[in-house]
C-alpha positions as CSV (number, residue, x, y, z in Angstrom):
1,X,-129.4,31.4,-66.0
2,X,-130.0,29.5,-69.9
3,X,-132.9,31.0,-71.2
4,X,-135.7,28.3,-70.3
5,X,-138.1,26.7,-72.6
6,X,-140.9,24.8,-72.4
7,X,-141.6,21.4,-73.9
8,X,-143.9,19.0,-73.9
9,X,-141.9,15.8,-73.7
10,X,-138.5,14.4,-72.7
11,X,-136.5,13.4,-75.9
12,X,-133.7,11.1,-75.6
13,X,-129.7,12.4,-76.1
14,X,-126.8,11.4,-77.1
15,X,-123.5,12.1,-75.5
16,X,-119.6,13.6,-76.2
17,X,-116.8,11.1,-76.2
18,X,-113.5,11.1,-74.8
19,X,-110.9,9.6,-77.1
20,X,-106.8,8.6,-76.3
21,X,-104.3,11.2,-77.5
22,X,-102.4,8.5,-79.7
23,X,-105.6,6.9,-81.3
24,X,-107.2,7.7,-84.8
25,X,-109.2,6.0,-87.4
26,X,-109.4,6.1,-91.0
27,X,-112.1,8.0,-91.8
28,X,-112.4,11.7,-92.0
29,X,-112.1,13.6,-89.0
30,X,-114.3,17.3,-88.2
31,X,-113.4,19.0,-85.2
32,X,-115.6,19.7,-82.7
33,X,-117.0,23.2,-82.5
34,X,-116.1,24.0,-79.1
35,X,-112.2,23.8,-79.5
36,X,-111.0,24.6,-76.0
37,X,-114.0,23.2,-74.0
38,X,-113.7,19.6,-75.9
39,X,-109.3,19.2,-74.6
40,X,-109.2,16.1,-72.8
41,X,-106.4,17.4,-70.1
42,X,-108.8,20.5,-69.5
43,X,-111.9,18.4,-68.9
44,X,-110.0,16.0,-66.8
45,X,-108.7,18.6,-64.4
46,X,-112.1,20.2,-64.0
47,X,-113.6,16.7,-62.8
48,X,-114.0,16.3,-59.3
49,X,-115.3,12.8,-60.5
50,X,-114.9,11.2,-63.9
51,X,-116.8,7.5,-63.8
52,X,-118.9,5.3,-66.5
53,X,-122.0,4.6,-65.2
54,X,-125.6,3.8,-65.9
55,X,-128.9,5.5,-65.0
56,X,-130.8,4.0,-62.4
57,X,-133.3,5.9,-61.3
58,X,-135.2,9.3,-62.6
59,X,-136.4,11.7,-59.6
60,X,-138.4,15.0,-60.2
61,X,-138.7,17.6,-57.7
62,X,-139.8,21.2,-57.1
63,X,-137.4,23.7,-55.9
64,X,-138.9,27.1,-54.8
65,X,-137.1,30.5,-55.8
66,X,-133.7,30.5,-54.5
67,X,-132.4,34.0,-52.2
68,X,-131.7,37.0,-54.2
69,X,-133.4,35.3,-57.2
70,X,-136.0,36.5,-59.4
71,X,-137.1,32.9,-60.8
72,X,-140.1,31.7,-59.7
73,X,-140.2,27.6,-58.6
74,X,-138.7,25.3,-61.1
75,X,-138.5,21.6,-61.4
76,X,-135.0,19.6,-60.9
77,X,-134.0,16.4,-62.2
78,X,-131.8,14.3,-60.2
79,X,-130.0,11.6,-61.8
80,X,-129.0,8.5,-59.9
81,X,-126.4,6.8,-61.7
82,X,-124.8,3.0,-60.4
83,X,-121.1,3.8,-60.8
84,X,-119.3,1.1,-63.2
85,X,-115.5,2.2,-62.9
86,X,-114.5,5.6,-61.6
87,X,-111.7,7.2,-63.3
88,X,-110.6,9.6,-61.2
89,X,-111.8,10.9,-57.8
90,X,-114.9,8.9,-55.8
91,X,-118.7,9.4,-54.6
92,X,-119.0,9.3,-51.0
93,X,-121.9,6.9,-51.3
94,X,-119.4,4.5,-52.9
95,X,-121.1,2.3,-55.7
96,X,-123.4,5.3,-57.0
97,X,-124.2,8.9,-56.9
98,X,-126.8,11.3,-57.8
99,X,-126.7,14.4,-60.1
100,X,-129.2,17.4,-59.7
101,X,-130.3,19.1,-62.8
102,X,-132.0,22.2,-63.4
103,X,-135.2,20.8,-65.6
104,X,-137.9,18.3,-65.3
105,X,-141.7,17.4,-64.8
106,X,-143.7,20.1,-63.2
107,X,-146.8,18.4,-60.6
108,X,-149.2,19.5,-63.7
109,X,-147.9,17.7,-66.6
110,X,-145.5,20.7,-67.7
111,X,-142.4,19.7,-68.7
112,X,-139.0,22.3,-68.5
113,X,-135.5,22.0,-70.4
114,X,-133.0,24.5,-70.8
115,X,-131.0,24.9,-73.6
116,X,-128.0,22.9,-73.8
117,X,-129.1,20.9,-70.8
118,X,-128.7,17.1,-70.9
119,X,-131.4,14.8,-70.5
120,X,-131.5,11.5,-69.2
121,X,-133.9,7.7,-69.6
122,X,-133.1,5.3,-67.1
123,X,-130.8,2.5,-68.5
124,X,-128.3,5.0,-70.4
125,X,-125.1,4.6,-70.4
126,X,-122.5,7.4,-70.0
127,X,-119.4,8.6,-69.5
128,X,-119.5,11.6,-66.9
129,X,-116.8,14.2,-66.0
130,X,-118.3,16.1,-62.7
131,X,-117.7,18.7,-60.7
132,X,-119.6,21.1,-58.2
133,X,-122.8,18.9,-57.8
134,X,-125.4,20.9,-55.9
135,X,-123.8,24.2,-57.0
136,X,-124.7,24.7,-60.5
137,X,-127.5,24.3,-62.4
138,X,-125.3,21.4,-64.8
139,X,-123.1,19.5,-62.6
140,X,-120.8,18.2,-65.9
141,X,-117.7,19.8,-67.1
142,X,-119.0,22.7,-69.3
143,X,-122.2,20.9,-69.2
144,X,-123.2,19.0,-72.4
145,X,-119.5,18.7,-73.0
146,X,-118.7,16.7,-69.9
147,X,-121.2,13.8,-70.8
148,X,-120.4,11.1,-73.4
149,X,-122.9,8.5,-74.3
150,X,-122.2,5.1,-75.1
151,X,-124.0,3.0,-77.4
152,X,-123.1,-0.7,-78.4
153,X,-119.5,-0.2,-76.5
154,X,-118.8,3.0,-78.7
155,X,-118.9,6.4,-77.7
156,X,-120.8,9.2,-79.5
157,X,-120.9,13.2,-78.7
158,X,-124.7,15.2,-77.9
159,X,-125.3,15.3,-81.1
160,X,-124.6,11.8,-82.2
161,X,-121.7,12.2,-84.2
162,X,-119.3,9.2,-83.7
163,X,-116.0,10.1,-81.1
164,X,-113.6,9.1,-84.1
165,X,-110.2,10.2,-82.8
166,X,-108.1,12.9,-80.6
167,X,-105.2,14.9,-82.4
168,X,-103.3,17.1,-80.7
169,X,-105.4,16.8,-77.7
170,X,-108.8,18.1,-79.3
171,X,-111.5,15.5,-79.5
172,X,-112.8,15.2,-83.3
173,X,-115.8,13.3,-84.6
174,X,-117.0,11.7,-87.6
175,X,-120.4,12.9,-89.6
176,X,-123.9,11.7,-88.2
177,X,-123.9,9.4,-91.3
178,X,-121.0,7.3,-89.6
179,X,-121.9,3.9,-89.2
180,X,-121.4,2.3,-85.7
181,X,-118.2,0.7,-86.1
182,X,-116.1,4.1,-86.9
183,X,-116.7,5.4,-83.4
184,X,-113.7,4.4,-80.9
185,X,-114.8,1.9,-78.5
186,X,-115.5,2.1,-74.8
187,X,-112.4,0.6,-73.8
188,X,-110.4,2.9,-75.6
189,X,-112.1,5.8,-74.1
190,X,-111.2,5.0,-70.8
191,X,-107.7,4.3,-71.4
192,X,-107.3,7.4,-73.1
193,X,-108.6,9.0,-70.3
194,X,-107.2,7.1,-67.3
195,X,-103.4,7.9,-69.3
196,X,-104.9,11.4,-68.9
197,X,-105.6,11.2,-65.2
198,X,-102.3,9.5,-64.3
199,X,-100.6,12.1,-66.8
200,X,-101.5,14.6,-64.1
201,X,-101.9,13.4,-60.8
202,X,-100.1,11.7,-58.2
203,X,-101.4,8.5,-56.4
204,X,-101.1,10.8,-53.4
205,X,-102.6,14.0,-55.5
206,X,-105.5,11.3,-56.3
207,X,-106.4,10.1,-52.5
208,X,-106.6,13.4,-51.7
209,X,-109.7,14.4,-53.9
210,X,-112.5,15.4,-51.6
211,X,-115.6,12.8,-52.4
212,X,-118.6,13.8,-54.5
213,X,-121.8,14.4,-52.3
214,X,-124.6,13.1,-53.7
215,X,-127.7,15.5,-54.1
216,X,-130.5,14.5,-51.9
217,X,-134.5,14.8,-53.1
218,X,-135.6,14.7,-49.9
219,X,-133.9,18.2,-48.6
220,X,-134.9,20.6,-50.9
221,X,-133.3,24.4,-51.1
222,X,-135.5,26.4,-49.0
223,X,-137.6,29.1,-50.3
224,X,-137.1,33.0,-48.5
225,X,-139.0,33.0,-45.6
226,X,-140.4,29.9,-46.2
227,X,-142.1,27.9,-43.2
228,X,-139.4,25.7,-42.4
229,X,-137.2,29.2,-42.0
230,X,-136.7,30.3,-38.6
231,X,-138.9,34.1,-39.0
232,X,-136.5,37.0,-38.6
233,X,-136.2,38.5,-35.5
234,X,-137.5,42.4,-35.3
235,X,-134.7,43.8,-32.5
236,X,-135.8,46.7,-30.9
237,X,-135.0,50.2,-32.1
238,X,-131.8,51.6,-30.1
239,X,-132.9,54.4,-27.6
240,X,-131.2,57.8,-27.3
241,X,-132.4,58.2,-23.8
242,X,-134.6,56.4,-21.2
243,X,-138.3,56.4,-21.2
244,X,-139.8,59.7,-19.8
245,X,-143.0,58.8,-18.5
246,X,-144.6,55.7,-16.9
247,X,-146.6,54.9,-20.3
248,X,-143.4,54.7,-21.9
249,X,-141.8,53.0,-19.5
250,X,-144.2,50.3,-19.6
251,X,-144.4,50.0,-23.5
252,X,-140.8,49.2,-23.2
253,X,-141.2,46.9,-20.4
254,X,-144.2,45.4,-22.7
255,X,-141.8,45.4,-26.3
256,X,-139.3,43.2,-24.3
257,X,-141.4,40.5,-23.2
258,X,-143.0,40.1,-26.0
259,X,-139.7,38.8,-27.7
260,X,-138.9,42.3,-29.8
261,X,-142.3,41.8,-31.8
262,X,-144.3,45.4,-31.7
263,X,-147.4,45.1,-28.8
264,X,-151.0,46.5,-30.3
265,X,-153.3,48.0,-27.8
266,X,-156.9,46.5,-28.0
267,X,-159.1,50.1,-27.8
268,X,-162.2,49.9,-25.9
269,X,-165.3,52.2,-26.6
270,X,-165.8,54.9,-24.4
């Protein structure tokens, strides 16, 4: 797991952006540092659900330790996003889905991000490439990476460098200092991408995507041995031989009715 960190308020982030294979602008391009993780077909066949969307509603909850982990309880943020126009594969709630993310509010104020995590204000808009929701601690395409913002119609990476082109299939981006209007629009994100989609898959390949399964608040992983868990079952030890004497016989006897839990004598003073 990202080393985690502990901060005391939610700071508002910018997102990568997608860009068509045959566009470019004027301006200078710098390549993203992330070479292979930033190729368009790569990220598109990793998606289980590509979409543009925009951040509905903001849901905090506490998810105990996790089996075979070390980590004590940590807070997760899921996402709800209303789905604008999917670009490849579907939600099975149709119209929206919801993203779990490992970060959040804690019940006494705390506040937890991990590095490289993306965060999220209601009323974003974003262009997502998903996969393995519930799974993974960032359900995006190489996390950060698989989330574009979009500002005024034009589409920005993380760290709010304008998405100013694609050459040879590598998203590049244009200095901070950019103004808004060097940035390649919305529309000409999706088409770049939707060329992509259509570049590798079949109608037929398409339909056959499994759905995206939303993460649900309300049914939290359960802790080891936590009360919702059935307790384990103590079996009794196997037996070499049959019980020699009437006491043992009847400890047995005793053992067995009482479900395979042990059976302690109450001692009486003599």
């Amino acid at each position: 797991m990202n080393k985690t960190y502990l901060i005391g308020m939610v700071f508002l982030s910018l997102v990568h952006a997608m860009v068509p294979s045959t566009i470019s602008t004027a301006n200078a391009m710098v390549s993203s540092p992330q070479d292979a993780a930033t190729l368009l077909s790569q990220q598109v066949k990793d998606a289980e659900l590509i979409f543009h969307g925009v951040v509905t509603k903001l849901e905090n909850v506490v998810i105990g330790p996790r089996p075979g982990s070390e980590d004590g309880s940590l807070p997760h943020t899921y996402v709800t996003y209303q789905i604008e126009e999917a670009l490849k594969g579907r939600s099975a709630d149709g119209e929206s889905v919801t993203l779990r993310f490992l970060g959040g509010s804690m019940p006494d104020g705390r506040h937890f991000e991990t590095s490289d995590m993306p965060q999220f204000n209601v009323g974003e808009q974003h262009l997502l490439f998903v996969w393995k929701n519930t799974e993974i601690d960032c359900p995006l395409v190489d996390c950060v990476n698989g989330r574009f913002s979009v500002l005024k119609k034009k589409v920005f990476a993380d760290d709010g460098r304008p998405v100013v082109g694609i050459h040879k299939g590598s998203i590049q981006y244009g200095k901070r200092d950019n103004s808004i209007s060097k940035a390649l629009s919305l529309e000409q994100v999706k088409a770049a991408i939707a060329d992509e989609v259509h570049r590798l898959y079949t109608a037929e390949a398409l339909q056959g995507i499994k759905p995206v399964q939303s993460a649900k608040p309300e049914e939290p992983e359960l802790t080891p041995f936590s009360p919702e868990q059935p307790a384990p079952r103590v079996s009794s030890p196997p037996r070499t031989s049959e019980p020699t004497s009437e006491a043992d016989r009847a400890e047995e006897e005793a053992f067995q009715q009482n479900q395979g839990n042990p059976v302690f004598q109450e001692n009486h003073a003599r």
